[in-house]
C-alpha positions, 0 to 999 in steps of 0.5 A: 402436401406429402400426403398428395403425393403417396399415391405416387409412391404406391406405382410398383411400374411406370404407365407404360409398362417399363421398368420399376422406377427407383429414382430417390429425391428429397423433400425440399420444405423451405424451397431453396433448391437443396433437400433434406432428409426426408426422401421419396423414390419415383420416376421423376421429382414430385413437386416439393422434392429435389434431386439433392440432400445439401440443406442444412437446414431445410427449414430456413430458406436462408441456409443453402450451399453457396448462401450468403454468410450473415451475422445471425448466429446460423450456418447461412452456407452451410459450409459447418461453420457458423458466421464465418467471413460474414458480408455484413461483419467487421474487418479485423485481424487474426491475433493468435497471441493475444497481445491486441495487434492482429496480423492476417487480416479476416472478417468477424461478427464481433470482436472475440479471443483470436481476433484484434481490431488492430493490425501491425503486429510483426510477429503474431506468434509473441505476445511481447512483440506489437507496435505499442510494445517498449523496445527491450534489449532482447534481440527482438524486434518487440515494438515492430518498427523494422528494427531490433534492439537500439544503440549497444554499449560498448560495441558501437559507443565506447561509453554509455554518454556517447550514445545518449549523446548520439541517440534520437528521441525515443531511441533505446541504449543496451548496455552489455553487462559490466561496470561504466565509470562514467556520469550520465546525463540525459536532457531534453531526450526521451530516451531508454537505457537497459543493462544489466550494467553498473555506472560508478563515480568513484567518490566523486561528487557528481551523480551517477545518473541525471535525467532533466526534461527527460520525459517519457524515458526509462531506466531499466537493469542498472546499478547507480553507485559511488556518488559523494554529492550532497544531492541526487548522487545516485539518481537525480531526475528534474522536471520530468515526466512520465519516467520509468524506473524499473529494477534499479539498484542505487547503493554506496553513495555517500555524503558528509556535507553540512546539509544532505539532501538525497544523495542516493535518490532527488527526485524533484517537479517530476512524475516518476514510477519506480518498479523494484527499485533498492535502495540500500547501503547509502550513507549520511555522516555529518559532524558539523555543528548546524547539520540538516540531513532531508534522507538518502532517498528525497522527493520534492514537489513530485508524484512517485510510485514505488512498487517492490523494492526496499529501502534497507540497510542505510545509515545517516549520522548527524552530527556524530557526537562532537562536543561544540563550545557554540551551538549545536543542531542536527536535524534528521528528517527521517531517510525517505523524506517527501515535501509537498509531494505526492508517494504511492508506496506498494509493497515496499520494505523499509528495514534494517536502517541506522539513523543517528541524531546527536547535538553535545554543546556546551550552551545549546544541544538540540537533536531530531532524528525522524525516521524513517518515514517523514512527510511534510504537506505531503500526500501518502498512500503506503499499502502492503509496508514492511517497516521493520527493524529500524533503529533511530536515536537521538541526543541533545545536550547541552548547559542552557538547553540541550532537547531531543526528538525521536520517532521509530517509523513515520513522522508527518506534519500537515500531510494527509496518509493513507497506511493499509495492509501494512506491518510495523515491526520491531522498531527502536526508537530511543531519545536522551534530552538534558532538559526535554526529551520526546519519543514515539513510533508514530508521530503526526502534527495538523494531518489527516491519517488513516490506518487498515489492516495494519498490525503494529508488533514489538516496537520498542521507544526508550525516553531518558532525561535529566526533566521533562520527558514524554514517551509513547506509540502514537502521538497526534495534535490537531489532526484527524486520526481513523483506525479500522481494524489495526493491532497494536501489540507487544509494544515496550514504552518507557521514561525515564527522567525526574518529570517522565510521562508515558503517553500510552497507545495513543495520546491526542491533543485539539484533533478528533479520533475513531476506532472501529474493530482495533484491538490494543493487547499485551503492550507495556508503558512505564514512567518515572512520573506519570502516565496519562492513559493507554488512550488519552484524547485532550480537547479532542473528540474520540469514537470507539466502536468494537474496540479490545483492549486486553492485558496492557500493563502500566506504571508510574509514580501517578496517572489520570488514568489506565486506559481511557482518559478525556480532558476539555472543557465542557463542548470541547472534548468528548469520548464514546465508547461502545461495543467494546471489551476492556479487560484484564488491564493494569495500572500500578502508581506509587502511593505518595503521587499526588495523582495516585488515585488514578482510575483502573479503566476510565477517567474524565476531567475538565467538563469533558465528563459532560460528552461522555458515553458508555454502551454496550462494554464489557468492563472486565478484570481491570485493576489498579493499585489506588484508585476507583474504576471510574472516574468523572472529575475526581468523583467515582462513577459506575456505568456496570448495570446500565446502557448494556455494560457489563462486568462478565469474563470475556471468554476468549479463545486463546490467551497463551504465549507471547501477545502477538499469538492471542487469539481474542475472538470470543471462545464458544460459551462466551459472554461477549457472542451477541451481547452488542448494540441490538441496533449492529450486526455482526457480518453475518447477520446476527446481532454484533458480538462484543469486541474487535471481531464483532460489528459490521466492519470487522473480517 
């Protein structure tokens, strides 16, 4: 078409002899009435060429000055501007803070950054202000309903009661800064109440803060104190739903009755989150002959979500030492104690709490101080614990029977737990029984738990008796017990007593057990009398993939065995152990025991030798005083040679310092770099190094 039309161009004049003709028009190849770039200069418009040079784009018929705007990713009226105010888009709203809620009102392709496919926002330059906003004491309208903050104490009411007595469902209370002697109860009410403010009961025996039926509420800034009852004295909640507590301070409440069941924290039939809530400085004495302490803080057919805070500095004394001429029982079931409940624990720090169980009578004397962990029938999910430098005692005496039970951390029976990214710490947890007596830092009864990425450093269990004691790290029966990549170091395990077992690391009767990349170092266990075994699993079936054991020291007057021991009936009781490193390990019996000829690294009795696998370990540097390494029902075995196992120095990277500094990575050079099972790998595809930081699950 251009090419016709050149000879027009080639006429210096017109026809007629007039002037020269120099008029410009543009080509216009899509025919909507607007050119483009391309120009021609003649008398009049040739055809195809127009008098303007407003196309956008001259190639699409669609896109013209004043064209309908269209969601097709183009510049329909070319206006410079793509897809804006389309005629076939989506009515939204203009959201310049991003908060969900629009203000202006504009039409839009698809819902992007900037714009919200909800309205209402009454001030769209603060993201804290939107209709679903909670309402907070800040002189903000923050849930856009007309008005700013709610019901003020004490400037409308004089006491924080009178107006939750006067506050509507939903209503928000602000309750300026300072100290409310007064007891609050909030019923049937949805209400919300924010400080920063105190309510103290000065001693007396009701709780400073009540919520019944109280669902959807929330607690915000405040401080509950002063309580002495027996229940719930800082914060009792019943039968509610839906609350929210958040960055609540509950301390210096107090109980002394016979029977002690939450005085700082009862939460009971409720569903409950708890944000940056401290619990601290409460106390439980007790110096009754029957006394029954359940914790400062109890949960009780509930479903509670702790995150931040802490449970610190709290003391519970049960029975606080008086002699009883009848007899004598104090229970201390640890200071955060959940029955049938439902706990969901973030990042919290239980440390630095007191828990004292003492029973002294003349007849009988028996003392348990759980703590500060106790479950029963509960379900536990705690990730990202601190529980450290708690110390738990407890003392039972007494002429016909006098028992003690002691556990440093967590103590659960037929509860199912989840433990993750957790650290237990500096513990003490020491128990002194006349005719039994029982330690650990864990104990678990008839549950499935679960530990990852956890590290257990320094903890210290202390058993003495006149008969009959028992001392260990772990202790499980008829459970189910799952490690992956948990560090158990530096641990400090003792008994003393005529008849004194250590139970090791840990010991696990009728249950079932696996280890997977968990390393066991520099830990020590003594008894008196015996000592089963760092790992003693007894009619129980135990998996080791991947596992370190190194440098442990043990001693006793007799044992089955230094690390391993299985015992069960043949079909009742198994072990396997692969991938792992056993070394420099020792066991020290005295010569006159009747079971010292104890094995240095592995003993199996009682047909439990029947169920027994050992594959691709390393067995290195492990010593006993008496005895062979091996051991299957009194009969010296050797496993070095066959099945991949082998006797060669482990080569790790550092074994200076004190245990929790080690680094037990295999070194470069070392044995144990792809001499694993063939058939795993290690994360990085290659074959599986011996060892903790070998297979596919270790990081």
């Amino acid at each position: 078409m251009f090419l016709a039309l050149l000879p027009f161009a080639c006429k210096d004049t017109p026809s007629d002899g007039g002037s020269v003709c120099d008029t410009v028009f543009f080509a216009d190849a899509d025919g909507d009435g607007f050119g483009g770039s391309l120009t021609i200069t003649a008398c009049e418009a040739p055809t195809g060429f127009v008098d303007n040079s407003d196309d956008c784009d001259d190639l699409d018929a669609s896109s013209m000055p004043g064209g309908t705007e269209v969601c097709d990713g183009l510049d329909n009226d070319c206006n410079g501007t793509i897809d804006d105010s389309p005629s076939d888009g989506l009515t939204a709203f203009a959201d310049a803070d991003g908060d969900g809620f629009g203000g202006e009102a504009v039409t839009t392709c698809a819902l992007e950054d900037g714009v919200a496919e909800l309205d209402g926002d009454c001030d769209d330059g603060d993201a804290s202000s939107h209709p679903n906003a909670l309402e907070v004491c800040d002189g903000v309208d923050n849930d856009c309903d007309g008005s700013i903050d709610g019901h003020a104490v004490p400037s409308d009411y004089a006491t924080i009661q009178e107006a939750v007595d006067a506050a509507d469902d939903g209503d928000l209370i602000c309750i300026d800064e300072g100290t409310y002697v007064e007891a609050v109860k909030i019923t049937l009410k949805e209400l919300h109440l924010e400080g920063p403010a105190t309510i103290d009961v000065e001693g007396s025996y009701v709780s400073a803060m009540t919520l019944e039926q109280a669902d959807g509420s929330s607690l915000r800034g405040l401080t509950l104190t002063g309580s002495s009852a027996y229940e719930g004295g800082g914060l009792r909640v019943q039968g509610t739903e839906g609350l929210d507590i958040i960055d609540v301070d509950i301390t210096d409440n107090h109980c002394t009755n016979y029977q002690c069941s939450g005085p700082a924290m009862y939460i009971a039939t409720s569903i409950v989150d708890l944000v940056d809530v401290d619990v601290y400085g409460n106390t439980i004495e007790q110096s009754n002959s029957y006394s029954y302490s359940y914790g400062v803080a109890r949960l009780q057919a509930s479903t509670v979500r702790w995150e931040g805070g802490s449970l610190s500095d709290n003391t519970v004394r049960v029975g606080n030492g008086i002699g009883w001429t009848t007899n004598s029982y104090s229970y201390g079931n640890g200071l955060l104690t959940a029955y049938s409940s439902r706990l969901e624990a973030t990042d919290l720090a239980v440390e630095d709490n007191l828990m004292e169980s003492t029973a002294l009578s003349t007849v009988y004397g028996i003392a348990y101080a759980y703590g500060p962990i106790y479950l029963q029938g509960s379900q536990a999910t705690l990730d990202g614990l601190s529980i450290g430098g708690n110390e738990t005692y407890a003392s039972g005496t007494g002429t016909s029977n006098g028992q003690s039970t002691v556990v440093g951390a967590i103590m659960a029976s037929s509860s199912v737990i989840d433990v993750t990214n957790s650290v237990i710490d500096d513990n003490l947890a020491e128990a002194e029984g006349q005719q039994w007596a029982a330690g650990a830092t864990v104990q678990t009864y008839g549950g499935i738990t679960s530990w990852s990425d956890t590290s257990l450093y320094g903890n210290i269990v202390h058993v003495s008796g006149d008969s009959n004691v028992q001392c260990g790290t772990f202790y499980d029966s008829t459970g189910a017990l799952d490690f992956l990549r948990v560090d158990l170091r530096d641990q400090s395990v003792s008994c003393d007593a005529a008849s004194a077992a250590s139970m090791g690391a840990v010991y696990q009767s009728n249950g079932w057990a696996r280890y997977t990349n968990v390393t066991v170092a520099g830990n020590a266990f003594e008894a008196d009398t015996f000592h089963y075994g760092l790992f003693t699993h007894y009619y129980s079936d135990a998996l080791f993939e991947n596992v370190t054991v190194h440098g442990n020291e043990s001693e006793a007057d007799g044992a089955y065995a230094s690390v391993f021991t299985t015992m069960g009936a043949v079909g009742y009781a198994s072990m396997e152990l692969t991938n792992s490193a056993v070394t420099d390990n020792s066991l020290t019996v005295a010569q006159s025991a009747s079971y010292r000829d104890a094995s240095a690294v592995l003993g199996a009795y009682s047909g439990a030798e029947e169920a027994l696998s050992l594959t691709w370990n390393d067995f290195h540097g492990n010593v006993t005083s008496h005895g062979a390494d091996f051991t299957a029902s009194s009969s010296a075995f050797d496993p070095i040679g066959t099945d991949g196992n082998v006797d060669d120095d482990p080569g790790y990277t550092s074994t200076s310092g004190a245990p929790d500094g080690w680094d037990l990575a295999p070194g470069a050079g070392s044995a144990l770099i792809d001499a694993g099972d063939p058939e795993l790998e290690d994360t990085d595809g290659t074959r599986s190094d011996i060892g903790a930081t070998g297979g596919p699950d270790a990081q």
